[in-house]
N, C-alpha and C positions, 0 to 999 in steps of 0.2 A: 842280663839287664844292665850290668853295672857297663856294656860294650857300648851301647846306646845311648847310654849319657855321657861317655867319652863322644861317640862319633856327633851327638846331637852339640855339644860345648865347643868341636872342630868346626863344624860345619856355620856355626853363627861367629866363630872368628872369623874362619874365611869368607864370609858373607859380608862381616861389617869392615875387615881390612879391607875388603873390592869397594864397598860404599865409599868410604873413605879417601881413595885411591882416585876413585872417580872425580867427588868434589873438589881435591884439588887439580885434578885436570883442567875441569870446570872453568873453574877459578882463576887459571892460568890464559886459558882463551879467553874469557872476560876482560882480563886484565888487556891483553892483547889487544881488540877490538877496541877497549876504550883509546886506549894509546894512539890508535890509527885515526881513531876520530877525530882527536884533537890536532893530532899533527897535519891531516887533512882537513881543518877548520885553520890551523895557524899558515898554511901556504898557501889557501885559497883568499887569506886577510892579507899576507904578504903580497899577491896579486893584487888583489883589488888596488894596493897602497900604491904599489908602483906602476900600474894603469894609471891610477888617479894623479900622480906624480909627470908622467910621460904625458898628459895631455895638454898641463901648463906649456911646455917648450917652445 
């Protein structure tokens, strides 16, 4: 009995280190995506500027 609450005490380790593991992955492509977002919202505003710039001339 007492092998079973050894392997049942491993098995929920390694269950929540993989949880865990996971959300920072997560976490890390989130991060990523936003970043892309914005930098493709700040070059698309940078266009627009110097569209709107080049039309004066």
């Amino acid at each position: 009995m007492f092998v079973w609450i050894i392997l049942g005490a491993l098995v929920a380790l390694f269950t929540t280190s993989l949880w865990i593991d996971r959300n920072r992955r997560v976490k890390k492509i989130e991060e990523q995506v936003e970043y892309n977002d914005k930098r493709s919202n700040a070059i698309a505003e940078a266009s627009r500027y110097n569209d709107m710039n080049q039309g004066g001339w």
